[in-house]
Biopython code that builds the backbone (N, CA, C, O; Angstrom):
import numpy as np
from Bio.PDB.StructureBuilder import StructureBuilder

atoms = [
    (1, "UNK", "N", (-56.915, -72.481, -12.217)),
    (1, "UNK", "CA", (-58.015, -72.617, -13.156)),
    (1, "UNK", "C", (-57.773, -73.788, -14.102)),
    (1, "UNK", "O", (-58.695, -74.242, -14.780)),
    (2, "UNK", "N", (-56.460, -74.308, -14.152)),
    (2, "UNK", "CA", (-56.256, -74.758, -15.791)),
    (2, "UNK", "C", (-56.394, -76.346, -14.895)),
    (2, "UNK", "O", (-56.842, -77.298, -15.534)),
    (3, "UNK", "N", (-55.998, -76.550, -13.451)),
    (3, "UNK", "CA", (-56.306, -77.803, -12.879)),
    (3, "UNK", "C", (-57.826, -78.045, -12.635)),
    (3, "UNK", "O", (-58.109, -79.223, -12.420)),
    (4, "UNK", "N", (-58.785, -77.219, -12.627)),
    (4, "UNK", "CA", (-60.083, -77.013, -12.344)),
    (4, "UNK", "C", (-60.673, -78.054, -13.912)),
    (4, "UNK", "O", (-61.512, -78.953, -13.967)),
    (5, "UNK", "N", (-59.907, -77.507, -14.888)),
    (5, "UNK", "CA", (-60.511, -77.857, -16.055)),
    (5, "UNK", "C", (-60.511, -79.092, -16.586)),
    (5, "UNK", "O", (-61.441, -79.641, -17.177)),
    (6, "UNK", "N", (-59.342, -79.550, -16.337)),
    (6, "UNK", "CA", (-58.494, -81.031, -16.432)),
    (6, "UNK", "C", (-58.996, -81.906, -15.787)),
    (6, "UNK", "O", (-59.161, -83.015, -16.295)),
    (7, "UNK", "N", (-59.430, -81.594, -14.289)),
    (7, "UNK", "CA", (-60.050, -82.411, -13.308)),
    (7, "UNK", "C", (-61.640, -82.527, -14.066)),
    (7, "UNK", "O", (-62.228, -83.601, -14.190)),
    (8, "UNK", "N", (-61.970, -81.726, -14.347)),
    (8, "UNK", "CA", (-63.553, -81.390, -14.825)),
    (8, "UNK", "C", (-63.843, -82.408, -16.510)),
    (8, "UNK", "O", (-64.793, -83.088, -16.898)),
    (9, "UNK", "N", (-62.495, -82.047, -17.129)),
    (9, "UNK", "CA", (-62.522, -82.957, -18.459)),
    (9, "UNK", "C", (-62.598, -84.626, -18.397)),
    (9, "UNK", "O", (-62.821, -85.515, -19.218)),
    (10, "UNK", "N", (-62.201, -84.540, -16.543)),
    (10, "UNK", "CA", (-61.746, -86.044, -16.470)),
    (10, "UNK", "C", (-62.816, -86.773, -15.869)),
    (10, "UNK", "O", (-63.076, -87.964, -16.045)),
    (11, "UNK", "N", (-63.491, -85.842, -15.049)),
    (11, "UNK", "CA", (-64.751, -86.482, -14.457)),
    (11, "UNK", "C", (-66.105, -86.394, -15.304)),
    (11, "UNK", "O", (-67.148, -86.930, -14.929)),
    (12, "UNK", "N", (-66.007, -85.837, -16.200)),
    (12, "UNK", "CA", (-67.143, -85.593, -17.147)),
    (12, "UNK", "C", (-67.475, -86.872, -17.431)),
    (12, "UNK", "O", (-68.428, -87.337, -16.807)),
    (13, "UNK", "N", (-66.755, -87.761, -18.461)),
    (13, "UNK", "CA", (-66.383, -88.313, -18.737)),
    (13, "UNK", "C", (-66.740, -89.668, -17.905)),
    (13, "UNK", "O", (-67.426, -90.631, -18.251)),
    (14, "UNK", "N", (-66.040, -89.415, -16.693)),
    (14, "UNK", "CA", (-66.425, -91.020, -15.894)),
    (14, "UNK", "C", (-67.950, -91.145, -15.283)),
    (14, "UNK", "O", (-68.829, -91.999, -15.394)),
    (15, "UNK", "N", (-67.884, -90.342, -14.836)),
    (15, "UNK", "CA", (-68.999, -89.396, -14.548)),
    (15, "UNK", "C", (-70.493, -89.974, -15.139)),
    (15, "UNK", "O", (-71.401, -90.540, -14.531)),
    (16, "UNK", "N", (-70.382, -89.631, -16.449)),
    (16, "UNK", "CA", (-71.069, -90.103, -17.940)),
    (16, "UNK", "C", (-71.376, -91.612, -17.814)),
    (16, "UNK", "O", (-72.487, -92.125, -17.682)),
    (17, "UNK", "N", (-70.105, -92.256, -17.886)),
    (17, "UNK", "CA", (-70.212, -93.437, -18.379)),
    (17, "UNK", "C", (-70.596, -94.313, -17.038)),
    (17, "UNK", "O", (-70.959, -95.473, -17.233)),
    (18, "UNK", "N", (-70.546, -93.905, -15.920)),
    (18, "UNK", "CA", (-71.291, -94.807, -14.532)),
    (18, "UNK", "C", (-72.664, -94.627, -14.709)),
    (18, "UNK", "O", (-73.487, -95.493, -14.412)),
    (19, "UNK", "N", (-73.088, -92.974, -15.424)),
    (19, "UNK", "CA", (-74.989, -93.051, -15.694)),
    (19, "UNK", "C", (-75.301, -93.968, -16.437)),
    (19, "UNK", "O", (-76.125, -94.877, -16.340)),
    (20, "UNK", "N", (-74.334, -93.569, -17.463)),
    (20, "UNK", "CA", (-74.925, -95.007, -18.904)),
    (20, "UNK", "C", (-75.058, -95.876, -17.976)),
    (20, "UNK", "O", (-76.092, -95.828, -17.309)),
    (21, "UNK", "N", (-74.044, -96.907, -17.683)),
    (21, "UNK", "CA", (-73.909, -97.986, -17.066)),
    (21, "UNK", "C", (-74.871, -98.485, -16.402)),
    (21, "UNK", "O", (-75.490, -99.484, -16.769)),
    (22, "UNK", "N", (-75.224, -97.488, -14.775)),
    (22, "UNK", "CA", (-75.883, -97.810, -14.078)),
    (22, "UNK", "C", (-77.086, -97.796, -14.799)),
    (22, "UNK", "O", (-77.508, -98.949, -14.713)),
    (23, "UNK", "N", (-78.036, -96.988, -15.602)),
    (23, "UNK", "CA", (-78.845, -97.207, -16.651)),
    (23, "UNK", "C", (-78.913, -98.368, -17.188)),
    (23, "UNK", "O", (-79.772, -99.227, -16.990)),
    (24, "UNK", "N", (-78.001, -98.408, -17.881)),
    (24, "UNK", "CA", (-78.770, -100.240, -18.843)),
    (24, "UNK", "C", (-78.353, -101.230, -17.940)),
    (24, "UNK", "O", (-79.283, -102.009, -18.146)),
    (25, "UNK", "N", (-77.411, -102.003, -16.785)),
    (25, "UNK", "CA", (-77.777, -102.337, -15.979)),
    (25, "UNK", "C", (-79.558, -102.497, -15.534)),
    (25, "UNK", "O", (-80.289, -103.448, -15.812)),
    (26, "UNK", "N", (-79.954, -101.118, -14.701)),
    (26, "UNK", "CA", (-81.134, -101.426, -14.430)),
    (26, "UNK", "C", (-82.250, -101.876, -15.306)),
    (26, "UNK", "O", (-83.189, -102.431, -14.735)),
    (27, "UNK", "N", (-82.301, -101.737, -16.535)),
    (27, "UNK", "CA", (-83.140, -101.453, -17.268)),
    (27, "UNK", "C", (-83.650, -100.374, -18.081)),
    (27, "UNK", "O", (-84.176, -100.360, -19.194)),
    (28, "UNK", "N", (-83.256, -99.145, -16.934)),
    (28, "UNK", "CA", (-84.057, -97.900, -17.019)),
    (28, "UNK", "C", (-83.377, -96.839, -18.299)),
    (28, "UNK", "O", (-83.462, -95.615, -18.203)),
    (29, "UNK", "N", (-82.961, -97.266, -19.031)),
    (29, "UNK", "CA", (-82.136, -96.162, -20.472)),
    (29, "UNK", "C", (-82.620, -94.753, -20.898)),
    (29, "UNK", "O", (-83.446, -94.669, -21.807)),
    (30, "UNK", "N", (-82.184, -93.733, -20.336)),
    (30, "UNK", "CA", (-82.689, -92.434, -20.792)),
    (30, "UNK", "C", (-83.808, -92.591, -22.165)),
    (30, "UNK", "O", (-83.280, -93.076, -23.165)),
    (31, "UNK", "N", (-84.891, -92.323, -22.256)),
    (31, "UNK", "CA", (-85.703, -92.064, -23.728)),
    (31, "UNK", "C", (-86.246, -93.082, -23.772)),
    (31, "UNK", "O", (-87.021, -92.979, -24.723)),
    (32, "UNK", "N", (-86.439, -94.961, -22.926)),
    (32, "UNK", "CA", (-86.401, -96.018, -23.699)),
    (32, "UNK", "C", (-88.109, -95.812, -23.050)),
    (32, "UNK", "O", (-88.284, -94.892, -22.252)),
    (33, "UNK", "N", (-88.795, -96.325, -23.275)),
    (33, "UNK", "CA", (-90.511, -96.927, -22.932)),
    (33, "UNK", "C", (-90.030, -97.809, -21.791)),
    (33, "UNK", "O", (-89.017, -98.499, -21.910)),
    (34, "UNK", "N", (-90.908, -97.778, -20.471)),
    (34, "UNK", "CA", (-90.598, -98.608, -19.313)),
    (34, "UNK", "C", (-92.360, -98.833, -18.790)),
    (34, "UNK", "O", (-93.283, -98.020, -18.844)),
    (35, "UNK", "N", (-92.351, -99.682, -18.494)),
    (35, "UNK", "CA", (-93.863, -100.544, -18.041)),
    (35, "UNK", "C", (-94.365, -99.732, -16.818)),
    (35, "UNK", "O", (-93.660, -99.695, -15.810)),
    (36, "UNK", "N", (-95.477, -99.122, -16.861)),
    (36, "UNK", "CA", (-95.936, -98.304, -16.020)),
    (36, "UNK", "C", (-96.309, -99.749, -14.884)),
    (36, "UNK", "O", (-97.085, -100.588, -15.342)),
    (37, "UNK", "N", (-95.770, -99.970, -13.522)),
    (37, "UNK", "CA", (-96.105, -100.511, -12.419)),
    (37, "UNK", "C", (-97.122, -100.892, -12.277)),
    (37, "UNK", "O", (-97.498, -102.064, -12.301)),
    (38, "UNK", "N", (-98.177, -99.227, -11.978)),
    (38, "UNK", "CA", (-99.302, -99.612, -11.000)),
    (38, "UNK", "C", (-100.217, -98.297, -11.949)),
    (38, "UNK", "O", (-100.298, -97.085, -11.749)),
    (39, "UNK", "N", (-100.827, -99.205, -13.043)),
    (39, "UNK", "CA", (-101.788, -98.127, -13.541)),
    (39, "UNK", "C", (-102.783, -98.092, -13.091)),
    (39, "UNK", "O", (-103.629, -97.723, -13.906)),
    (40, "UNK", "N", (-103.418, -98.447, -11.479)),
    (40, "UNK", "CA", (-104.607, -97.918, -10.953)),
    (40, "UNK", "C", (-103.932, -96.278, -10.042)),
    (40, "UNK", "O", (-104.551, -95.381, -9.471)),
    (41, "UNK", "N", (-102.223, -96.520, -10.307)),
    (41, "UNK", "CA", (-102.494, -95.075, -9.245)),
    (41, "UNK", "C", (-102.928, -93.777, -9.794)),
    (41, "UNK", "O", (-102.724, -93.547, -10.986)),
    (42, "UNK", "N", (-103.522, -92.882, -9.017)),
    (42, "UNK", "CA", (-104.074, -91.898, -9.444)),
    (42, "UNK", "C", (-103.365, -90.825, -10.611)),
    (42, "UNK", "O", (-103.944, -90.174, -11.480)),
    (43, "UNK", "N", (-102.263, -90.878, -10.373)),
    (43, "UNK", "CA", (-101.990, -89.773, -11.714)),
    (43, "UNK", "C", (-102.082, -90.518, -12.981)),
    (43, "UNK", "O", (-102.397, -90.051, -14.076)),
    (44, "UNK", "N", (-101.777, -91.692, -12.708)),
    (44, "UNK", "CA", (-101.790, -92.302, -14.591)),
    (44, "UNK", "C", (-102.994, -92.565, -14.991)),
    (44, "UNK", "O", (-103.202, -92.509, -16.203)),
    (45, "UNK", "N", (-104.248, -92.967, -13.956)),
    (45, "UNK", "CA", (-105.811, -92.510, -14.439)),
    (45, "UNK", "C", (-106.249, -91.127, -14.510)),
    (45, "UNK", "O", (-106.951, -90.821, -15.473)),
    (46, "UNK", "N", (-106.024, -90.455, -13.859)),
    (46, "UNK", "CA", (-105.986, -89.038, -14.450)),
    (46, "UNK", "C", (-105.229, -88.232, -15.645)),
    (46, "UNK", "O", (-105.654, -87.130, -15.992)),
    (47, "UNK", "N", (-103.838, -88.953, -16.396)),
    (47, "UNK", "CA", (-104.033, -88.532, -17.323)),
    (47, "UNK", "C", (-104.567, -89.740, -18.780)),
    (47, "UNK", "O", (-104.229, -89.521, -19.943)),
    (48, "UNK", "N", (-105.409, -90.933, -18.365)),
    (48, "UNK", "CA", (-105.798, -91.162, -19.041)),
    (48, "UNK", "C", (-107.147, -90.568, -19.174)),
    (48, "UNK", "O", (-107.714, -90.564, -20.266)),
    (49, "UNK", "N", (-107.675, -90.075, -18.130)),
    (49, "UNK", "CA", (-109.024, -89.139, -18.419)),
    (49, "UNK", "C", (-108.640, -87.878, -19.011)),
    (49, "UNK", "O", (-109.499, -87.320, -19.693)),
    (50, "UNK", "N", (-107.546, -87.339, -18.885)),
    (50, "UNK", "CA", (-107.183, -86.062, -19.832)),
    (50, "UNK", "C", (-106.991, -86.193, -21.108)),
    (50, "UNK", "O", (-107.176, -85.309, -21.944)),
    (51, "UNK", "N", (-106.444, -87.788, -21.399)),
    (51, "UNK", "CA", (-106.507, -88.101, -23.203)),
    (51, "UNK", "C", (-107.918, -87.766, -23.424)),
    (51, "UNK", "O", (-108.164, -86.732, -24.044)),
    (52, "UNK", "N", (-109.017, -88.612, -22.937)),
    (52, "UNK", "CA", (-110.581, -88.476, -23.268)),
    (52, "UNK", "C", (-111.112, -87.377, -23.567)),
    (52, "UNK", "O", (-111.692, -86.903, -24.543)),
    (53, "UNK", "N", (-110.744, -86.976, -22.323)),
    (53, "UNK", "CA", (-111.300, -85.103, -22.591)),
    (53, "UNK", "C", (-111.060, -84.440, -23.646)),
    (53, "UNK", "O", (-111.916, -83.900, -24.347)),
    (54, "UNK", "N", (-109.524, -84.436, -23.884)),
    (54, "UNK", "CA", (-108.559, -83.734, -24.610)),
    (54, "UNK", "C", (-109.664, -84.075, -26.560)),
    (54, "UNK", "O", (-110.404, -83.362, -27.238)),
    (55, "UNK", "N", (-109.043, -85.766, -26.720)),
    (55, "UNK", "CA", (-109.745, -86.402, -27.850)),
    (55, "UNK", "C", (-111.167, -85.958, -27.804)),
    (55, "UNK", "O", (-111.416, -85.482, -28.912)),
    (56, "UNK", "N", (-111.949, -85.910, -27.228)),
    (56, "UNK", "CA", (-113.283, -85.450, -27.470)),
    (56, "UNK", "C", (-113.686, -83.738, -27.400)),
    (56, "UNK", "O", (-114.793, -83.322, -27.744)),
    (57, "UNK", "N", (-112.954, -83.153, -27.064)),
    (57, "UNK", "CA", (-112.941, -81.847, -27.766)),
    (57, "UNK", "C", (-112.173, -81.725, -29.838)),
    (57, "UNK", "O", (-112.789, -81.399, -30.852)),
    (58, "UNK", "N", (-110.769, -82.127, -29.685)),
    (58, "UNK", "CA", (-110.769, -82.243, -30.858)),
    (58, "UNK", "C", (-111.865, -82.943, -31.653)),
    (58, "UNK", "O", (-112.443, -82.318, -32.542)),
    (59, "UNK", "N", (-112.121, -83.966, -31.433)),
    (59, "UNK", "CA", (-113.054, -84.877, -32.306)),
    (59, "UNK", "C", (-114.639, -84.862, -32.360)),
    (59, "UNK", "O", (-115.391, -85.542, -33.059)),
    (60, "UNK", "N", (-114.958, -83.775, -31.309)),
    (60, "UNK", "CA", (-116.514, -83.508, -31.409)),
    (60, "UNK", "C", (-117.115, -85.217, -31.168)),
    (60, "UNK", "O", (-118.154, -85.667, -31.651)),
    (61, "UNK", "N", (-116.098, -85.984, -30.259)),
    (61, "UNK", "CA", (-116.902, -86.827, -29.712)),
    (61, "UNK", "C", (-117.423, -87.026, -28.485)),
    (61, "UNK", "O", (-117.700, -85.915, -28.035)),
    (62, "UNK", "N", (-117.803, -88.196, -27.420)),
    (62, "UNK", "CA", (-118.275, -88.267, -26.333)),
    (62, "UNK", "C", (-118.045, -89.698, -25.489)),
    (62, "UNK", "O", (-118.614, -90.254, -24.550)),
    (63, "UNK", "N", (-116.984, -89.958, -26.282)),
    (63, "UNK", "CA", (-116.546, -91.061, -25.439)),
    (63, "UNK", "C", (-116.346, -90.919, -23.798)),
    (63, "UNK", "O", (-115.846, -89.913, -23.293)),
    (64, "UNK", "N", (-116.685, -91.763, -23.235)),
    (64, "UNK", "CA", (-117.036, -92.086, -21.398)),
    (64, "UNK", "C", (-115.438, -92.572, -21.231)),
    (64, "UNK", "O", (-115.199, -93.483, -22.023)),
    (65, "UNK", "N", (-114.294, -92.204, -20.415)),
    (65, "UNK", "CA", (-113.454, -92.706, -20.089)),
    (65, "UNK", "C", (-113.433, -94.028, -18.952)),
    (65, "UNK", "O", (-113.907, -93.803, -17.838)),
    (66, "UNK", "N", (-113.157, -94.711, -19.103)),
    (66, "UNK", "CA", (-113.195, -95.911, -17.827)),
    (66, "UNK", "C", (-112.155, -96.109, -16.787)),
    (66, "UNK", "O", (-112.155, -95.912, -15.572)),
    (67, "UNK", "N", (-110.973, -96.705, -17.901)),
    (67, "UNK", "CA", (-110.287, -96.886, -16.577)),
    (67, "UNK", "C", (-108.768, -96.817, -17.605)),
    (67, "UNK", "O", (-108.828, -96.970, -18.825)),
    (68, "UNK", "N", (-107.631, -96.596, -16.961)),
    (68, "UNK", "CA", (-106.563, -97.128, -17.653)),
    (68, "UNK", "C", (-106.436, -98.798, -17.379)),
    (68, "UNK", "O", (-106.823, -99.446, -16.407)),
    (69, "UNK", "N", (-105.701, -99.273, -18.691)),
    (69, "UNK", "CA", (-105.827, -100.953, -18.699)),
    (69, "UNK", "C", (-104.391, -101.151, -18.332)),
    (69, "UNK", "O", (-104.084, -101.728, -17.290)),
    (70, "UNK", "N", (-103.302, -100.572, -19.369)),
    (70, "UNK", "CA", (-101.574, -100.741, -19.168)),
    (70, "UNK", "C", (-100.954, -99.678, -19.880)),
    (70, "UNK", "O", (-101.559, -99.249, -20.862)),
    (71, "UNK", "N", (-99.715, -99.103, -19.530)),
    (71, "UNK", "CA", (-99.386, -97.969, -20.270)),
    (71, "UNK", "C", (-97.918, -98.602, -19.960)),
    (71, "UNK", "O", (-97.482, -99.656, -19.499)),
    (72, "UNK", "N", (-97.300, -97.151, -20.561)),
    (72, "UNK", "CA", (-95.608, -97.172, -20.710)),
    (72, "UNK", "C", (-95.412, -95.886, -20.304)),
    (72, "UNK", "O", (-96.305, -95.063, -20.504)),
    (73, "UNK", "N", (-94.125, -95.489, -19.626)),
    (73, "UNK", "CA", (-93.642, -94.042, -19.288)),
    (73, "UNK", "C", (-92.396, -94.061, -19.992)),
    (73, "UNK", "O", (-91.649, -95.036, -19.909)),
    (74, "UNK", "N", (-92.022, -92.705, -20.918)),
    (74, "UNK", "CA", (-90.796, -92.140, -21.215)),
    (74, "UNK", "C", (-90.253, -90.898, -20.671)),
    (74, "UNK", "O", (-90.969, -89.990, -20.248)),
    (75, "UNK", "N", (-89.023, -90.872, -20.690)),
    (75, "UNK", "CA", (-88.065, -90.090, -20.315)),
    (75, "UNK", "C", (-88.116, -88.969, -21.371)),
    (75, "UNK", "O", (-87.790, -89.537, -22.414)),
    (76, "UNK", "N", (-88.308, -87.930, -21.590)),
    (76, "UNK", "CA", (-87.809, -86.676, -22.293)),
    (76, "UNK", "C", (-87.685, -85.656, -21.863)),
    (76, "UNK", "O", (-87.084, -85.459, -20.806)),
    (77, "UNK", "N", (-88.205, -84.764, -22.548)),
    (77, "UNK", "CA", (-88.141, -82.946, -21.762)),
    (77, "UNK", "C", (-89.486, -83.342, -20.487)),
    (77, "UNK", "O", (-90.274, -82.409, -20.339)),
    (78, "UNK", "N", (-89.653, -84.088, -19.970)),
    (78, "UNK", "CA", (-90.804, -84.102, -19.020)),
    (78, "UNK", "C", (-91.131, -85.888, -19.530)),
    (78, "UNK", "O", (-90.197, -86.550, -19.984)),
    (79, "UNK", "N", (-92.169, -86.338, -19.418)),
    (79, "UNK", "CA", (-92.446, -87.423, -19.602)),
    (79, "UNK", "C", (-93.668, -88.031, -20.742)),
    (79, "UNK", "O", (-94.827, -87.630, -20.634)),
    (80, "UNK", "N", (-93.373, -88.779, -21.557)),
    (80, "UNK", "CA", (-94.294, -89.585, -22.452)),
    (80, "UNK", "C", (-95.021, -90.788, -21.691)),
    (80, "UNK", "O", (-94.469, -91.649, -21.006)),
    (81, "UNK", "N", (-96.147, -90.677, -21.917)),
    (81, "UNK", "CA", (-97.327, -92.184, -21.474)),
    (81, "UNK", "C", (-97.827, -92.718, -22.501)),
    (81, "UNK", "O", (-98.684, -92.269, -23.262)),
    (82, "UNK", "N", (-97.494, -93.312, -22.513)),
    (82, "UNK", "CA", (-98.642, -94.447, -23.794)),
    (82, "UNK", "C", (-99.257, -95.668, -23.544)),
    (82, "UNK", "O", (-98.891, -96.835, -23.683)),
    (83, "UNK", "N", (-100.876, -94.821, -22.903)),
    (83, "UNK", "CA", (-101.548, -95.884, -22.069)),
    (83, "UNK", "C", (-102.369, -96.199, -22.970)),
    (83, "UNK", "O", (-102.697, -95.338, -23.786)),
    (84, "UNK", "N", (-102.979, -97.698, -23.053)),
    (84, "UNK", "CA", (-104.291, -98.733, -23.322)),
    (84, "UNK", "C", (-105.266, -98.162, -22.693)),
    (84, "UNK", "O", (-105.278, -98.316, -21.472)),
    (85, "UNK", "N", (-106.084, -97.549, -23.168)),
    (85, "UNK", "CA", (-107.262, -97.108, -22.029)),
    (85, "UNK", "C", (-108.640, -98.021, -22.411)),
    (85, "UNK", "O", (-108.625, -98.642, -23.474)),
    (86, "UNK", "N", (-109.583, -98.078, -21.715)),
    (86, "UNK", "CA", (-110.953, -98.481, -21.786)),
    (86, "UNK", "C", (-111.608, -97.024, -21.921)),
    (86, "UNK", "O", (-111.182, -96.013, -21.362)),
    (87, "UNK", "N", (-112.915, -97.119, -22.914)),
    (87, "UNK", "CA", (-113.323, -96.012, -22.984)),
    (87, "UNK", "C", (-114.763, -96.801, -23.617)),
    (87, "UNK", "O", (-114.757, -97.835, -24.285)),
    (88, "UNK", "N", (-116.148, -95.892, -23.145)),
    (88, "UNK", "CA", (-117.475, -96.725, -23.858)),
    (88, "UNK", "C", (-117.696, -94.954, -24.873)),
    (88, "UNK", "O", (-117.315, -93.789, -24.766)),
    (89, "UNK", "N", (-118.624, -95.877, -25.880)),
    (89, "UNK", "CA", (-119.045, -94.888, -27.029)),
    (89, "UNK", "C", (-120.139, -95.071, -27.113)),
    (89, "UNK", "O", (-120.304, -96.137, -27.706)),
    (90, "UNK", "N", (-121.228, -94.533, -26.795)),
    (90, "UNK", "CA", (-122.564, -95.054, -26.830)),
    (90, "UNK", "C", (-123.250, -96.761, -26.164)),
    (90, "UNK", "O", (-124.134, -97.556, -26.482)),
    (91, "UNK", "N", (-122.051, -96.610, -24.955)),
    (91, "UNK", "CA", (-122.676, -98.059, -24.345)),
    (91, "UNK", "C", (-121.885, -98.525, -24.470)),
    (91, "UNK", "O", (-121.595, -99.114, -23.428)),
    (92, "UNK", "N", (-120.671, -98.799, -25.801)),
    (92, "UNK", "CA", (-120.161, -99.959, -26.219)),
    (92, "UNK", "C", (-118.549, -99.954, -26.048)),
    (92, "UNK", "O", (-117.903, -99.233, -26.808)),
    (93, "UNK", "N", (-117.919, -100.689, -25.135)),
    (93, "UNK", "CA", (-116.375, -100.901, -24.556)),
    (93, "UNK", "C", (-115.535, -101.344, -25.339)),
    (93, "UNK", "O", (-115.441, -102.517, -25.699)),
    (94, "UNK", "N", (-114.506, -99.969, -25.830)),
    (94, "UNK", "CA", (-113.554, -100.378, -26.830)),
    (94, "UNK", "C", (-111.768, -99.802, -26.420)),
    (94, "UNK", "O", (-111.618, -98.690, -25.914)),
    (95, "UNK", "N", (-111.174, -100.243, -26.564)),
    (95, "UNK", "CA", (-109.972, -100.067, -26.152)),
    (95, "UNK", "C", (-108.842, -99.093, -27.310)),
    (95, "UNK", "O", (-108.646, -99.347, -28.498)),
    (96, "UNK", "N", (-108.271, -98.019, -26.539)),
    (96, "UNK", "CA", (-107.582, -96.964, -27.283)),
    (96, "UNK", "C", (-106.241, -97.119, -26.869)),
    (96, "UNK", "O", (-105.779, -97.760, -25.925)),
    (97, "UNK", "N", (-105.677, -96.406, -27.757)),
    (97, "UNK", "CA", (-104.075, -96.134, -27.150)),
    (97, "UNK", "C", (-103.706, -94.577, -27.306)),
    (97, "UNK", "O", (-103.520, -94.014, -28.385)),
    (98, "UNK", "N", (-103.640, -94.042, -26.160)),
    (98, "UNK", "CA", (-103.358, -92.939, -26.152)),
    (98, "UNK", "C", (-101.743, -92.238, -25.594)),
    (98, "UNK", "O", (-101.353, -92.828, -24.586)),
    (99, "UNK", "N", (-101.028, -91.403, -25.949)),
    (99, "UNK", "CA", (-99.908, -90.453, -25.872)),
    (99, "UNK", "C", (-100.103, -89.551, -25.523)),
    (99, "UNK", "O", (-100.770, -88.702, -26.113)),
    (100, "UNK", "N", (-99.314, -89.374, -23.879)),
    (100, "UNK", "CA", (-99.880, -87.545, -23.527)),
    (100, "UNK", "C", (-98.477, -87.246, -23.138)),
    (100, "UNK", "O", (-97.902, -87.955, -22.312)),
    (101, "UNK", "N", (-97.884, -86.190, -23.721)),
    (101, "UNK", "CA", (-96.331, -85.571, -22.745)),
    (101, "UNK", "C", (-97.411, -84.469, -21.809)),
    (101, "UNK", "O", (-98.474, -83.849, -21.848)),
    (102, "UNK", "N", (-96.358, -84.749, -21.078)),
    (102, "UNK", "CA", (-96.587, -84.318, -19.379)),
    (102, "UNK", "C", (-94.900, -83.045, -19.123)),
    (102, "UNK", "O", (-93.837, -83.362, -19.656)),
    (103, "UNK", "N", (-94.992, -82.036, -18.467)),
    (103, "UNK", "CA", (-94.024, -81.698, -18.444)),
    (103, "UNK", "C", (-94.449, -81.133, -16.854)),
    (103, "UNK", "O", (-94.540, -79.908, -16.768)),
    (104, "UNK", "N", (-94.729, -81.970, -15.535)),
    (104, "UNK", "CA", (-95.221, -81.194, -14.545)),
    (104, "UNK", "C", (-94.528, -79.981, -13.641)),
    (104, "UNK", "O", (-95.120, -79.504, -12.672)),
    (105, "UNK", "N", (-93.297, -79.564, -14.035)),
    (105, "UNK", "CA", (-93.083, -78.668, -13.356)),
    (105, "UNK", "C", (-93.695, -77.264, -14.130)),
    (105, "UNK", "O", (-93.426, -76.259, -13.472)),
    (106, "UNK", "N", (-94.403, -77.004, -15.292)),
    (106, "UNK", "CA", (-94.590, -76.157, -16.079)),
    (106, "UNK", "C", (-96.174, -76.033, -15.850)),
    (106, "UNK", "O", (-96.868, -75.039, -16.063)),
    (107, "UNK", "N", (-96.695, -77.662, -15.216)),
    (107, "UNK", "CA", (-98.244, -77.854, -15.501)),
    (107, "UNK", "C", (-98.555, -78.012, -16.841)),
    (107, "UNK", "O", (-99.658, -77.529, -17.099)),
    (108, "UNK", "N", (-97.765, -78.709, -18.168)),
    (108, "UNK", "CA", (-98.029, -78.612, -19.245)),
    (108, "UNK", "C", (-98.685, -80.247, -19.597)),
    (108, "UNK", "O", (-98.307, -81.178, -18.887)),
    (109, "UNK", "N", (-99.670, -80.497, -20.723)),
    (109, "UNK", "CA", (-100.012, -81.611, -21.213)),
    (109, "UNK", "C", (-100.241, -81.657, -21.850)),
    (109, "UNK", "O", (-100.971, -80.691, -22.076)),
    (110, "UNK", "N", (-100.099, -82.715, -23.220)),
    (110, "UNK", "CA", (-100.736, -82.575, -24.464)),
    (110, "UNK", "C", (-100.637, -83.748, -25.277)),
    (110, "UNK", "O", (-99.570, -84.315, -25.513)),
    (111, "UNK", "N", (-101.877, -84.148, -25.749)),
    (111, "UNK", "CA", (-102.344, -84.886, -26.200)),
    (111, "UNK", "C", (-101.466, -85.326, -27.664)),
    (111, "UNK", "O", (-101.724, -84.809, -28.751)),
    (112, "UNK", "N", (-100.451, -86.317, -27.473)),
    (112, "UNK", "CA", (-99.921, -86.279, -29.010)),
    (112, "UNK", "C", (-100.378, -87.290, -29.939)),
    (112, "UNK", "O", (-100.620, -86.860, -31.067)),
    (113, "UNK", "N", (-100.548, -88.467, -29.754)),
    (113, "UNK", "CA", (-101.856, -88.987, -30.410)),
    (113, "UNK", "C", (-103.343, -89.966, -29.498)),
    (113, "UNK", "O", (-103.729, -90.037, -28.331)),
    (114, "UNK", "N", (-103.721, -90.482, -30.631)),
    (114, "UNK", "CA", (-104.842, -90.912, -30.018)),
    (114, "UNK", "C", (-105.825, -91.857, -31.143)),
    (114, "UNK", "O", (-106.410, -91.363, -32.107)),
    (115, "UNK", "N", (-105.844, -93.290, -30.773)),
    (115, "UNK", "CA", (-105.931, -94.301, -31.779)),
    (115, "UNK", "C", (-106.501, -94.994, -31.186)),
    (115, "UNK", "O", (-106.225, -95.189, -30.002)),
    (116, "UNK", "N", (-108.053, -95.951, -32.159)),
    (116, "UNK", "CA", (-108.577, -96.851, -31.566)),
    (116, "UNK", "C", (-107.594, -98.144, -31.718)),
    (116, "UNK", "O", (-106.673, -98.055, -32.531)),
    (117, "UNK", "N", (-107.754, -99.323, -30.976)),
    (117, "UNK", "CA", (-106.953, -100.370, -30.898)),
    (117, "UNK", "C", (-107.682, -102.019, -30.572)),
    (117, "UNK", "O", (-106.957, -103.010, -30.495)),
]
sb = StructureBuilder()
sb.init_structure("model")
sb.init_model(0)
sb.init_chain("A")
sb.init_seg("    ")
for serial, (resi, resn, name, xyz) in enumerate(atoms, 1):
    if name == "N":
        sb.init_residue(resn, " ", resi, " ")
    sb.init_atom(name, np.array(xyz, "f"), 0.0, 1.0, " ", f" {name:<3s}", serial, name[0])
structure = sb.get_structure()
């Protein structure tokens, strides 16, 4: 048992520091904002239509969702987006920035803010 532990104290440790590594290497840093690729693919326009929805129930408004323009994905308990969306308000095309955590193995989403821009 007591070699189990030693071995375990020792690889923790290296273990650790090859994630860091290989992490900032790539770019990709646990928690950091990373450039969403390809914001025509379908899940990141779908949850920019879930900001819309979401914002226009709180806000008793009726904004038309359009399209996502560019977002960012984070790393946390599930994932942060903070997409640029297009959205019309009575006709007229104005650009938002919206925050949704996503936690999909739970099916959870929620709208954390939501700002014209």
């Amino acid at each position: 048992m007591k070699k189990i532990q030693s071995l375990l104290l020792f690889l923790f440790p290296l273990l650790l520091s090859f994630f860091l590594f290989d992490n900032v290497v790539s770019g990709a840093l646990l928690g950091g904002w990373q450039p969403i690729q390809d914001v025509n693919d379908s899940h990141v326009q779908e949850i920019g239509q879930f900001a819309v929805t979401e914002y226009n129930k709180n806000a008793k408004t009726n904004l038309q969702f359009q399209k996502v323009v560019r977002g960012e994905s984070q790393v946390v308990a599930g994932f942060n987006y903070r997409l640029i969306l297009e959205a019309t308000n009575k006709g007229v095309a104005n650009n938002y920035e919206a925050v949704v955590w996503e936690q999909s193995w739970t099916n959870s989403r929620n709208l954390t803010s939501f700002r014209h821009v």
